[in-house]
C-alpha positions in Angstrom: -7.0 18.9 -15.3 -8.9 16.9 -12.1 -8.1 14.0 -14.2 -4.8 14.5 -14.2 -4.6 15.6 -10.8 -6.6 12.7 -9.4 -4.6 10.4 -11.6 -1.1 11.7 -10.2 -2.5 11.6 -6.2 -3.6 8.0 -7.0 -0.1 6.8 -8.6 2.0 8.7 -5.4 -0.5 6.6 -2.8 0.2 3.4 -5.1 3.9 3.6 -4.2 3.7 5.0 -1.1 1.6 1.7 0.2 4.0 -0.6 1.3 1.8 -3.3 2.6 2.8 -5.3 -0.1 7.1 -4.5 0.4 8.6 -7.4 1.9 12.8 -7.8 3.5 14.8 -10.6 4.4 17.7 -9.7 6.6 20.5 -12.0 7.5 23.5 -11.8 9.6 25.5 -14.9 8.2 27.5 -15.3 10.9 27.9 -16.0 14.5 30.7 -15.0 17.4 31.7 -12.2 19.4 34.4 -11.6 16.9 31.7 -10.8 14.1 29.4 -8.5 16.2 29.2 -6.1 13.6 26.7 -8.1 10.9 24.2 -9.0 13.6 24.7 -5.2 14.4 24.4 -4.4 10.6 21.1 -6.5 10.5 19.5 -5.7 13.3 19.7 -1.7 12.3 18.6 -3.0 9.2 15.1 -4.7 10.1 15.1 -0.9 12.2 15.7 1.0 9.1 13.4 -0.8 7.1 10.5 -0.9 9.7 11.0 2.7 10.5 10.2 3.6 6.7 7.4 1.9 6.2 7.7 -1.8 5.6 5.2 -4.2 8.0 7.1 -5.8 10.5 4.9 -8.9 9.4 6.7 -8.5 6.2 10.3 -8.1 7.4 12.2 -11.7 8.0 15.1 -11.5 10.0 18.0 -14.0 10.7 20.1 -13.5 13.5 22.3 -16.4 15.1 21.6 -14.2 18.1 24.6 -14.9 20.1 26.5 -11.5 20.7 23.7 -9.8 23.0 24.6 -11.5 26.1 27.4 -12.2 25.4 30.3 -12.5 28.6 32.6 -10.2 26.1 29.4 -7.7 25.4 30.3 -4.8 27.9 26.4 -3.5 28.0 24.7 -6.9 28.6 21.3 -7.1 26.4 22.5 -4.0 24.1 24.1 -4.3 20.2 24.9 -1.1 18.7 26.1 -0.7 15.2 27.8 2.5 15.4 29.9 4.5 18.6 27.5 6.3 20.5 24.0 5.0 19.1 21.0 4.0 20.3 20.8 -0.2 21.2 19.6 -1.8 17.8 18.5 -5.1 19.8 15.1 -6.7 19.3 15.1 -10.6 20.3 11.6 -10.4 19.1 12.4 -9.4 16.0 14.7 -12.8 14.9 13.2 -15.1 13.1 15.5 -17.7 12.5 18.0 -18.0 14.8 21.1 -20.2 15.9 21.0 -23.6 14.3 18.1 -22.3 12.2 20.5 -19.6 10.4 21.7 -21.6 7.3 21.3 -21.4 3.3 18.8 -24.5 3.2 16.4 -21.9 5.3 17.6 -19.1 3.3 16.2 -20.3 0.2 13.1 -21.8 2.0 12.2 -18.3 3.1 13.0 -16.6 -0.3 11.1 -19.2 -2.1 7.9 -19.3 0.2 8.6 -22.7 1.3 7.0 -22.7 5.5 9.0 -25.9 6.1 12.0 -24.3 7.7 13.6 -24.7 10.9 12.7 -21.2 12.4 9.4 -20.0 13.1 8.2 -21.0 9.9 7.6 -17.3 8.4 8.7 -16.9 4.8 8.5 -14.4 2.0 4.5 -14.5 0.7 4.9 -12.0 -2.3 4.0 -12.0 -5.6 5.4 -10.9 -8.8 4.3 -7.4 -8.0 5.9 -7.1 -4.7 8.7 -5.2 -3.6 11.4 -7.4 -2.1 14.7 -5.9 -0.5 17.1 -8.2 0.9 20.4 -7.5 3.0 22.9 -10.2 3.5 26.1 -8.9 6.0 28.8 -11.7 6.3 31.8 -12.7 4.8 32.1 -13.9 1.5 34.0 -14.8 -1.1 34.1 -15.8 -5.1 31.6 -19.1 -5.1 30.9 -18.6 -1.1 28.0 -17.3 0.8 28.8 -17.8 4.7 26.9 -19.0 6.6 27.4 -19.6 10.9 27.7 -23.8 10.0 
């Protein structure tokens, strides 16, 4: 019976160790007019960071253009739903403006350090746990990117 016990508290820390989860979160998009997925994606790297996941291990792309924005009413603020708390963390983007585009995309999800951001790209292995969340528009053959 210890065995098994022993056994079954090992296995639950095993999965709840997320040293080794890793997510790449982009807002494909840039303008006032599609605040909502660098809203969407900054919650996200929230959401994910809150449960667990390193922020070492969390790669975020943000064209990071809405924030102070002259349309933005609250200056510095991006909130992804009425009444919530401010989402923003500048520190958080990785890759942003000119740096947001599929050729850094696939750098970062393939390990590949020669991007145009900060250089920080996606060091797991086969065993890793890899979330990724892509908000933008899209279509049949079409993954949008800000350029």
């Amino acid at each position: 019976m210890k065995k098994t016990f022993a056994a079954s508290l090992i296995a639950a820390t095993a999965l709840a160790d997320s040293s080794d989860h890793w997510a790449v979160i982009v807002a494909g998009s840039n303008g006032f007019w599609n605040y909502r997925h660098q809203a969407d994606a900054h919650h996200a790297y929230e959401v994910v960071t809150k449960n667990g996941i390193p922020k070492e291990n969390v790669i975020l792309f943000a064209y990071d253009d809405i924030a102070n924005n002259s349309l933005n009413p609250v200056l510095g603020s991006i909130f992804n739903k009425p009444n919530g708390e401010n989402v923003y963390n500048s520190e958080a983007i990785d890759y942003r403006g000119a740096a947001v585009t599929p050729e850094n995309f696939l750098k970062v999800l393939t390990g590949d350090s020669t991007t145009g951001g900060n250089g920080k790209v996606l060091k797991s292995t086969s065993a890793s746990k890899v979330f990724v969340f892509f908000t933008d528009h899209g279509a049949p053959g079409l993954i949008a990117f800000p350029s």
